[in-house]
N, C-alpha and C positions, 0 to 999 in steps of 0.2 A: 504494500500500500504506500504512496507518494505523501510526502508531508502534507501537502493540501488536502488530498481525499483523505488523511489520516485527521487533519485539525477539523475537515467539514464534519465527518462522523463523530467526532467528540463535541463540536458543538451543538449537533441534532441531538445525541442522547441528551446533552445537558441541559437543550431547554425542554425537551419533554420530558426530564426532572421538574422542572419549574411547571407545566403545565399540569404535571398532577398536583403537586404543592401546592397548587390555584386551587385546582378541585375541593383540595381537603378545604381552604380560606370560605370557598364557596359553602362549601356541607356546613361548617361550622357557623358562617355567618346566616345561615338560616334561623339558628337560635339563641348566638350570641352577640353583643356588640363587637364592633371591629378593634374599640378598646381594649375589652379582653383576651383576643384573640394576639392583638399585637406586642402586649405586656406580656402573656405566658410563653408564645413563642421565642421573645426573644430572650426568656429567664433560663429557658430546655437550652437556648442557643450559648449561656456566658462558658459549661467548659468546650467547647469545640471554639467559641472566640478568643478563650484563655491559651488553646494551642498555638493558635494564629500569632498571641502578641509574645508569647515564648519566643517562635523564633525570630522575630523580630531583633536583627544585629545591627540597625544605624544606630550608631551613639547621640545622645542629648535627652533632652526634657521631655516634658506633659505638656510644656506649657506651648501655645500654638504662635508661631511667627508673623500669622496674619490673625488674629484676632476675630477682628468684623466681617471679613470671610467667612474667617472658620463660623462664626455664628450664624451668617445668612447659609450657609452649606448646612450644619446642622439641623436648621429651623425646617430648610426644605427638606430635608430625608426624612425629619420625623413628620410634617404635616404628607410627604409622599405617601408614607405609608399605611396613613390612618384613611390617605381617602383611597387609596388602589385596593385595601381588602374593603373597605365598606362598596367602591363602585363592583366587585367579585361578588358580593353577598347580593344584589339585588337584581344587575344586570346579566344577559346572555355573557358565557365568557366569548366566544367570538369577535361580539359587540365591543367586550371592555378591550380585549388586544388591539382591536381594530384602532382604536382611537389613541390606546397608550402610543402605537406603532407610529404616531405623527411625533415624540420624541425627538430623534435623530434630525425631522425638520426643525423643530424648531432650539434645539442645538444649534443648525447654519444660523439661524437668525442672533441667538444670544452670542454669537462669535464675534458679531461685527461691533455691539458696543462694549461685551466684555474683555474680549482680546483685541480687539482692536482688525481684527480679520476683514479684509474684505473678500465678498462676495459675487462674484461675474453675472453676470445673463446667465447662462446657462444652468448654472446652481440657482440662482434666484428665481426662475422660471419650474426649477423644479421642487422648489419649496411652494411656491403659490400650487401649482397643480398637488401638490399634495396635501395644503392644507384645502383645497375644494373637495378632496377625496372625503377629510374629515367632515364637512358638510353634507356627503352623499353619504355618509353611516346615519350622522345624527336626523339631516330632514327635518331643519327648524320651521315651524309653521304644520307641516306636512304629519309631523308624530309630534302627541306630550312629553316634553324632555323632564324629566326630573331630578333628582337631587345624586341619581347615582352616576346621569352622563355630567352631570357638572364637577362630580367629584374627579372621573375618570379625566377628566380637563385638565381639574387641579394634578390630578397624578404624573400626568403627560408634562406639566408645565413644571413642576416640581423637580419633577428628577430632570428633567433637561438642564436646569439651573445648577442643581447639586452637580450635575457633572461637568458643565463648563467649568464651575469655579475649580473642581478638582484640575483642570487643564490651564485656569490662572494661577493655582499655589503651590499643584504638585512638585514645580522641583522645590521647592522652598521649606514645605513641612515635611513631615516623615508621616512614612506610612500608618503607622502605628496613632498617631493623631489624628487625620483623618478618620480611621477608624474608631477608635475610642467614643470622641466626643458624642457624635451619632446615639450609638447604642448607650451610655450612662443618659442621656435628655431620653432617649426615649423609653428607658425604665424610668427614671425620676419623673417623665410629666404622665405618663400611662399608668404608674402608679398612683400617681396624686387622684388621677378620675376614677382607677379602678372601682373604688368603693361605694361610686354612687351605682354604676352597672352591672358589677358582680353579681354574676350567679352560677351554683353550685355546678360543677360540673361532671358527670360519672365519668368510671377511668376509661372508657372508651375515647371518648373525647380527648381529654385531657393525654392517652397516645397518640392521637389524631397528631396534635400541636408538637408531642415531642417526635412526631415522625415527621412535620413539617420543617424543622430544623435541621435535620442531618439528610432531609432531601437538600432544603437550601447551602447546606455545608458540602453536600457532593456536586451538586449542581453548580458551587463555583469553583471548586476545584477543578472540572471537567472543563469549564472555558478558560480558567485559566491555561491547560493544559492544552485544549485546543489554539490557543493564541501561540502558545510557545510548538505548537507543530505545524503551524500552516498560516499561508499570510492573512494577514486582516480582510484584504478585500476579497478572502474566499472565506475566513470566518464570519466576519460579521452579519452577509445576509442569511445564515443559518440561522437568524433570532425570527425571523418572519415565519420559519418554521412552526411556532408557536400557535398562528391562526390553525391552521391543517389539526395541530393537538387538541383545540381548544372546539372549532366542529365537532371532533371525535367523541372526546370526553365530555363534553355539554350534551351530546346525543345519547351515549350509552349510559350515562348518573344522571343526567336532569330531566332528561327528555327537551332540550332546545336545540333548533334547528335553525342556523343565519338567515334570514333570510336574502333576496335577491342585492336591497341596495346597501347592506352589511357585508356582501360579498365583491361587490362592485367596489364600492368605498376602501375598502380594503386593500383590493388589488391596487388601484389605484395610489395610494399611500405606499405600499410597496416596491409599486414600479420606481417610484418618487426616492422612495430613501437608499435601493438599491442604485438608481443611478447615483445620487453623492456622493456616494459610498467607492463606484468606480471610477467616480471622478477623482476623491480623494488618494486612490490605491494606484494612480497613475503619478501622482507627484512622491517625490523623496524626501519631505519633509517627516519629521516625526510629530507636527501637533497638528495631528487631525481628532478632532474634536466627536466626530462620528463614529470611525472607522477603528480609531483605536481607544477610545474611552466607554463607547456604550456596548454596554451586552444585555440591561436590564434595568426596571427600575429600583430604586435604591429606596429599603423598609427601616436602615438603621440596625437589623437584627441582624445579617451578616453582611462581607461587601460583596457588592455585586456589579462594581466599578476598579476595571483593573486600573493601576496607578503610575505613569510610564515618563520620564523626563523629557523635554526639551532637548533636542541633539544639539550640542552644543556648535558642530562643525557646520549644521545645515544654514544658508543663505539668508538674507533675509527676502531675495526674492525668492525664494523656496517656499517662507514660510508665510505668503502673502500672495497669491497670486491674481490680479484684479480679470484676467483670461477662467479663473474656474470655474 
């Protein structure tokens, strides 16, 4: 097997890891709040996090180099993750992929005022057709939108944010910072509510959550693993693979079936984020904000944003190109 068809196949297993770990968010969000769901997972998750920050070898502090970053980056991984499992508990999962999948668009966009990135025709023509894709899922006017596509909005626009700023600080902080801050805010603010939502849960359940952790803990070891075996612009649009998952498993547990303009919309979105994607895998630069930073959205209970430096030798017409 070739390192590409070797990093594509670890990245298909690894998000149809995540697409069942949706499933169980889903099962569960039928009878729990997404609070509790997202506080107990990520309590099953601190020793598999405590392995992560083990081996953690850069020397230095706790303390974070960008501060008001680190804070807007925190603030979004835990508000990402409280509306991605609540848009899971309400909505079709098809429906909630579909619209997370505009992500990586709107990444291009947070590039241009956060890094200072410019954007060409050609990328920027392909963020507009894909954020209309996002309007041919939703069908404003046409269908009742409710509180669960607005959450899946917030989810989409969340983690896009968490993950540029990870591409403005990353060579700066250590990984282990990054990581940390996330998960302590989202035990300390998901515990502070717990106690008004709580409720009891049998131990079925309650393996549900600790089985949803060490899916999420192989699940990103697998893309890590597929990044390190295959180039990006063959891993990455392995994450679209997830709609195909999310048809399947919403058909055979829920009984929900996409319908036609959740399949259109979709595609569309797709077609959209794979071509940046090829766009991006065509240049030598290492800050691609797409290609090399997204694999998923980010819950704060594990990472699920690989963390990758600035090449220090790459151009700066490399790393700017006004032609992309």
């Amino acid at each position: 097997m070739s390192p590409n068809a070797k990093g594509a196949f670890l990245a298909l297993v690894a998000f149809g890891t995540y697409s069942l770990h949706d499933v169980i968010v889903k099962w569960l969000g039928a009878s729990y709040s997404p609070v509790q769901i997202v506080f107990f997972s990520g309590l099953f998750a601190f020793p598999l996090v405590t392995l992560i920050l083990i081996r953690e070898s850069q020397p230095g502090t706790l303390r974070p180099v960008h501060p008001w970053w680190m804070f807007a980056r925190t603030a979004s991984v835990v508000i990402t993750g409280l509306a991605a499992f609540y848009a899971f508990s309400v909505l079709p999962l098809a429906q909630v992929y579909a619209i997370l999948f505009a992500a990586p668009l709107l990444i291009t966009l947070l590039a241009i005022p956060v890094l200072g990135e410019q954007v060409g025709l050609r990328r920027g023509m392909a963020v507009v057709v894909g954020l209309c894709g996002v309007l041919v899922v939703l069908r404003p006017g046409a269908t009742p939108l409710g509180l669960g596509h607005l959450a899946a909005l917030v989810a989409a626009f969340g983690s896009s944010l968490a993950s540029i700023i990870v591409r403005k600080i990353g060579q700066d902080e250590r990984n282990v910072v990054m990581l940390l801050y996330p998960i302590l805010t989202n035990f300390l603010v998901m515990g502070a509510i717990l106690p008004f939502v709580y409720q009891p849960m049998p131990a079925l359940e309650m393996g549900g959550l600790a089985l949803m952790s060490v899916m999420a803990f192989i699940a990103s070891a697998l893309v890590i693993m597929a990044y390190k075996s295959g180039e990006a612009v063959v891993v990455a649009p392995m994450q679209y693979s997830q709609i195909l998952w999310a048809a399947f498993t919403g058909a055979v547990f829920f009984d929900e079936y996409p319908d036609a303009w959740t399949v259109a919309g979709a595609a569309i979105i797709i077609a959209s984020g794979t071509y940046i994607v090829w766009r991006e895998g065509g240049k030598s630069t290492t800050n691609r904000p797409v290609s090399r930073s997204r694999t998923r959205f980010e819950t704060g209970i594990l990472p699920r944003v690989r963390f990758f430096r600035k090449d220090p030798t790459a151009t700066e017409k490399e790393q700017a190109n006004p032609q992309d």
